[in-house]
C-alpha positions as CSV (number, residue, x, y, z in Angstrom):
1,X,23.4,4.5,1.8
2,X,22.0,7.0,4.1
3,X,22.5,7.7,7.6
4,X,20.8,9.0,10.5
5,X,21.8,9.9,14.1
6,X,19.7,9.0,17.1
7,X,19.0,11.4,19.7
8,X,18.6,10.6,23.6
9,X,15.0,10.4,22.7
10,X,15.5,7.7,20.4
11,X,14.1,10.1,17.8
12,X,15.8,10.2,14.2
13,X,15.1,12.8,11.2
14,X,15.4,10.9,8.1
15,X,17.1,12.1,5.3
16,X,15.2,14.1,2.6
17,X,16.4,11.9,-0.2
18,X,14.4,8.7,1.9
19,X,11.0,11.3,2.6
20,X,11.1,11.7,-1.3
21,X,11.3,8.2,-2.1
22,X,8.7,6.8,0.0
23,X,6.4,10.1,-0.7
24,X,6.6,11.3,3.1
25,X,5.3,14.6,4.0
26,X,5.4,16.2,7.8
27,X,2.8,14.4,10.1
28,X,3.1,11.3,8.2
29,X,3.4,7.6,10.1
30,X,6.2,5.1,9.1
31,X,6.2,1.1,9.8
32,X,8.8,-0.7,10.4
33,X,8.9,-4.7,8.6
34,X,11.1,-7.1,10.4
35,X,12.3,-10.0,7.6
36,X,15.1,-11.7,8.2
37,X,16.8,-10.0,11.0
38,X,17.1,-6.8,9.0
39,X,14.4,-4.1,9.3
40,X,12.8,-2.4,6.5
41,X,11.6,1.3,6.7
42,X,8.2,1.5,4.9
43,X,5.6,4.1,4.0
44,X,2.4,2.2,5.6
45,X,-0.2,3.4,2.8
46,X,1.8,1.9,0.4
47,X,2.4,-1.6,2.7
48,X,-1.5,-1.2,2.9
49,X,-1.8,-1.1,-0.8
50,X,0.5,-4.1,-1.6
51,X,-1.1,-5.7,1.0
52,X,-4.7,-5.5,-0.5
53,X,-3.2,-5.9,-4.0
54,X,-1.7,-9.6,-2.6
55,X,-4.9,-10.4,-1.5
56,X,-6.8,-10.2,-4.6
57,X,-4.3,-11.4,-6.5
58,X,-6.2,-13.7,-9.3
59,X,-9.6,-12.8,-8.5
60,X,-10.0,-11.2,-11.6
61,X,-9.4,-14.2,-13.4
62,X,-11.4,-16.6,-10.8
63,X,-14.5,-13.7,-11.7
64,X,-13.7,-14.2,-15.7
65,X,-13.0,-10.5,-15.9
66,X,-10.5,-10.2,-19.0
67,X,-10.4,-6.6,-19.7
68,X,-11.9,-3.1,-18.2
69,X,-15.0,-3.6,-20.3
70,X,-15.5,-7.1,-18.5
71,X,-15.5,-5.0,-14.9
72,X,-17.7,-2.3,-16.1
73,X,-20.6,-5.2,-17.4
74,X,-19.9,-6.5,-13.3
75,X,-20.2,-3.0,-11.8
76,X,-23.7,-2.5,-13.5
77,X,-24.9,-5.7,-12.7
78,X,-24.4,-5.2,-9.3
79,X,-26.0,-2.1,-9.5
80,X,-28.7,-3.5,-11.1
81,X,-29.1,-6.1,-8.5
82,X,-28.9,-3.3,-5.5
83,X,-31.6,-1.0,-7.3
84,X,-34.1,-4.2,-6.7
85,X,-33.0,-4.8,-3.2
């Protein structure tokens, strides 16, 4: 467990050992995820990721796309289709 001390602010400096792990550099944003009373520091690019990654969750399969090769065939068909628009 790490701790960190508020200031009069209400500013903290989180610990280096936390930066590391969510891959936090200076300038960088944090969110903060209420679930279940507790809260949940969280890098938001990678909330933003997950997020996405939920969302398409089983389209590949809906689409019929079994392997890489599978996506490539879509990616060129669409390309295809643009060319002609």
């Amino acid at each position: 467990m790490e701790l960190a001390k508020i200031t009069s602010k209400g500013q903290i400096t989180l610990p280096i050992s936390i930066r590391r792990a969510l891959k936090l550099k200076d300038g960088d944003k944090v969110a903060f995820i209420e679930r279940n009373g507790q809260y949940i520091l969280i890098n938001p690019v990678l909330l933003a990721i997950r997020e996405v990654q939920e969302a398409y969750d089983g389209e590949a399969e809906k689409l019929g796309l079994k392997d890489i090769d599978d996506v490539v065939d879509m990616v060129k068909e669409i390309r295809e289709v643009r060319k002609k628009d």
